[in-house]
C-alpha positions, 0 to 999 in steps of 0.5 A: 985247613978248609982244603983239607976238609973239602978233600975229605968230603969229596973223597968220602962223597966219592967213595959213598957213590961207588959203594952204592953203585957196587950194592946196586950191581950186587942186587941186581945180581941177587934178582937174578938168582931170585929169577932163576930159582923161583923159575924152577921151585914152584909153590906148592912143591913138596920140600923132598923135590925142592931138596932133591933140586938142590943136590942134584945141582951141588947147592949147599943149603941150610935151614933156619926157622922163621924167614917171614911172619908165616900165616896159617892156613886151613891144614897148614900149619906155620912150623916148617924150618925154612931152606937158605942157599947163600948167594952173596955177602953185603959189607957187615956192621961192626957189631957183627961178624957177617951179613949174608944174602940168601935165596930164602925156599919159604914152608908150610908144615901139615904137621901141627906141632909146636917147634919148627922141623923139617919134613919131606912132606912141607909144601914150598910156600914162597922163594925170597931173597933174604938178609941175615946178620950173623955173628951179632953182639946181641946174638951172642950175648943172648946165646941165640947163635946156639939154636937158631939155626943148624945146618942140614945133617950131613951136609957141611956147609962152608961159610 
């Protein structure tokens, strides 16, 4: 019995140290990525320039309100729908049914309205790696999957 038990524990130790190797490869992958777009996307750019990037280069995106806690400042406003482009997935909790990476394109509105929209004006704030659970028990029950996020109109977006 007790080799039984100390099998089991160096096969689960094992198996723990090769997940973690694996997700330190992939976040060193997503830090790439993260490089490499905030090499290009500038604060400050309008969303019409980050967007036209995006297409240009066929990258799917969609757009979600609310990456960060936004601050406001003098003539922006925080009510801008962020960009998200998928990079990667990370192995999912049981109550959900995906747990995706994204590069998150973070922006400020200057329109002062009170819900989240997209405009071609919306200055690019910040470019972020961001980590998102979809598909979670919680989410379901309280219907947020039905407003929280929606995807570009006209572009699909396969998952």
């Amino acid at each position: 019995m007790a080799i039984v038990i100390v099998v089991l524990v160096v096969a689960f130790g094992v198996r723990h140290v090769s997940q973690e190797r694996a997700r330190r490869r992939r976040e060193v992958e997503y830090q790439k990525a993260l490089q490499s777009y905030s090499g290009v996307l500038k604060t400050g750019m309008t969303r019409r320039q980050v967007e036209e990037y995006l297409s240009a280069k066929n990258l799917l995106f969609r757009q979600l309100c609310c990456v960060s806690v936004k601050e406001f400042s003098r003539g922006m406003y925080d009510n801008a729908n962020d960009d998200l482009v998928k990079i990667g997935q990370e192995d999912v909790p049981w109550v959900c049914s995906e747990n995706n990476v994204y590069i998150a394109l973070e922006f400020l509105s200057s329109q002062k309205d009170s819900l989240p929209r997209a405009e071609p004006s919306d200055k690019l704030k910040d470019v972020t790696i961001y980590h998102k659970l979809n598909g979670c028990l919680d989410d379901v029950l309280r219907g947020c999957w039905l407003y929280r996020e929606a995807p570009v109109e006209g572009v699909e977006w396969a998952l």
